[in-house]
LONU-241820 format. One record per residue (C-alpha): residue number from 1; residue in one letter; x negated, y, z negated. Coordinates in pm, whole numbers, padded with zeros to 5 digits. Layout:
<atoms>
@resi->NUM resn->A X->X Y->Y Z->Z
...
</atoms>
This chain:
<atoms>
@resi->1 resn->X X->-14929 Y->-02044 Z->-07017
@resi->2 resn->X X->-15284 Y->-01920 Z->-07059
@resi->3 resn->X X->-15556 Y->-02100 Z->-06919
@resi->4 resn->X X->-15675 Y->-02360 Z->-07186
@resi->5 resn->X X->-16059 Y->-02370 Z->-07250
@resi->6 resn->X X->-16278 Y->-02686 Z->-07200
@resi->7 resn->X X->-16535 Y->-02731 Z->-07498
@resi->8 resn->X X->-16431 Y->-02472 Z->-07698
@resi->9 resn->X X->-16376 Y->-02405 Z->-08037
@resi->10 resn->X X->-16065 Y->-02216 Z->-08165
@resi->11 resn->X X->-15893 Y->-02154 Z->-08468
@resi->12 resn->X X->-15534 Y->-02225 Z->-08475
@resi->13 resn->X X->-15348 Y->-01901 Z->-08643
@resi->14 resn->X X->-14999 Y->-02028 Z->-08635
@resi->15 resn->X X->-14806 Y->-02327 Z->-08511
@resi->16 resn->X X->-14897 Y->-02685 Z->-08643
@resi->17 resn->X X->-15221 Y->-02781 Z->-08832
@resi->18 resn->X X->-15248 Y->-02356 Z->-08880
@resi->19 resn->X X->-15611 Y->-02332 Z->-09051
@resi->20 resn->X X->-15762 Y->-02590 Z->-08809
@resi->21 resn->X X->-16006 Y->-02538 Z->-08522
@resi->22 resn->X X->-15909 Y->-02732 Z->-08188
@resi->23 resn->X X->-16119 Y->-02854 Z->-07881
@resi->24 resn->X X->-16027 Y->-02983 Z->-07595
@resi->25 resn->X X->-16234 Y->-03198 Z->-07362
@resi->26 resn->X X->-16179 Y->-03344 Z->-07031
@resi->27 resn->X X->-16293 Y->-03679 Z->-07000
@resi->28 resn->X X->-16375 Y->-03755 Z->-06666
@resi->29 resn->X X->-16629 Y->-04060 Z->-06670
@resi->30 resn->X X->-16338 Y->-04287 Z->-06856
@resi->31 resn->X X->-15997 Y->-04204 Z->-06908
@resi->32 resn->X X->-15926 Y->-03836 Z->-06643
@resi->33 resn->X X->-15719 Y->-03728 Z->-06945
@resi->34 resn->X X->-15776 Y->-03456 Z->-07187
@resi->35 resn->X X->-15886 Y->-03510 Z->-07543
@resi->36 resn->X X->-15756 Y->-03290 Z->-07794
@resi->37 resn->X X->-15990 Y->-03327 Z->-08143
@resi->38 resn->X X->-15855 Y->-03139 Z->-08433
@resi->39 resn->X X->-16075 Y->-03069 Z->-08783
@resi->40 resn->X X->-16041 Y->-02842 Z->-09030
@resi->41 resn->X X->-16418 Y->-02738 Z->-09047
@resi->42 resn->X X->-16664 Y->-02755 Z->-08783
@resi->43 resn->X X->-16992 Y->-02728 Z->-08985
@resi->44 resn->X X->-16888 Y->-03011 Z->-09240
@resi->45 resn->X X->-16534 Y->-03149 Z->-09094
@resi->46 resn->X X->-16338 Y->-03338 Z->-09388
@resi->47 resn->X X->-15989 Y->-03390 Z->-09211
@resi->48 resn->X X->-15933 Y->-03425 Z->-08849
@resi->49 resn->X X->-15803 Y->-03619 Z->-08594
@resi->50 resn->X X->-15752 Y->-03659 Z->-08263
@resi->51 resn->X X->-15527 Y->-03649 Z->-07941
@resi->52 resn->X X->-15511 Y->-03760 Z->-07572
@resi->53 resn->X X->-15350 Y->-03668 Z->-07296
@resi->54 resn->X X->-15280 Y->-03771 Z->-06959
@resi->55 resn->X X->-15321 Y->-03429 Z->-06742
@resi->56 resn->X X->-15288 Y->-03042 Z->-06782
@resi->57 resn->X X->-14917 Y->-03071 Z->-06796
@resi->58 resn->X X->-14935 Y->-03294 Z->-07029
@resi->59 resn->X X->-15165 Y->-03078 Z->-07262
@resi->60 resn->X X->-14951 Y->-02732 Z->-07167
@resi->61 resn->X X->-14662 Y->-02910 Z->-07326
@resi->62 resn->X X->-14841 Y->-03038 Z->-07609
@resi->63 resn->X X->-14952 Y->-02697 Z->-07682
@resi->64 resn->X X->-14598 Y->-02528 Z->-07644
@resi->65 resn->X X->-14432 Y->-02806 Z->-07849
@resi->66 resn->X X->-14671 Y->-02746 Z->-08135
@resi->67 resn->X X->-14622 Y->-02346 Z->-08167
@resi->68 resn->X X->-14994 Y->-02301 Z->-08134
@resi->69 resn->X X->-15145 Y->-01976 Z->-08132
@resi->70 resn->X X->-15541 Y->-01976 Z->-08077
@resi->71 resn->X X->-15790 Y->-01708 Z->-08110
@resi->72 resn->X X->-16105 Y->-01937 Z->-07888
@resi->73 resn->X X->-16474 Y->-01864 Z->-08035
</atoms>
């Protein structure tokens, strides 16, 4: 699997939620997981939602179970 981007915008092409843009954060201070927010505009977002993980294997299996493929901005 490709590395995964911190704080990064993409635009999921295919896979679930095509049409969306995805970002993932880590969240160090709190949790040590990974976030994974979902919305389907990022100027004026009116559908979204969110995701968290516990690691990076965690997220690399997210990401293969939900067909995702993700051209990052």
């Amino acid at each position: 699997m490709p590395d995964i981007p911190l704080d990064r915008y993409g635009r999921i092409l295919a896979g679930e939620n095509e049409g969306y843009f995805i970002r993932i954060h880590f969240d160090a201070e709190v949790t040590h997981g990974y976030y994974v927010f979902l919305v389907d505009d990022i100027d004026s977002p009116t559908d979204g939602g969110d995701y968290w993980v516990m690691d990076m294997a965690e997220l690399a299996n997210m990401f293969h179970g939900s067909e995702w493929r993700i051209e990052w901005l």
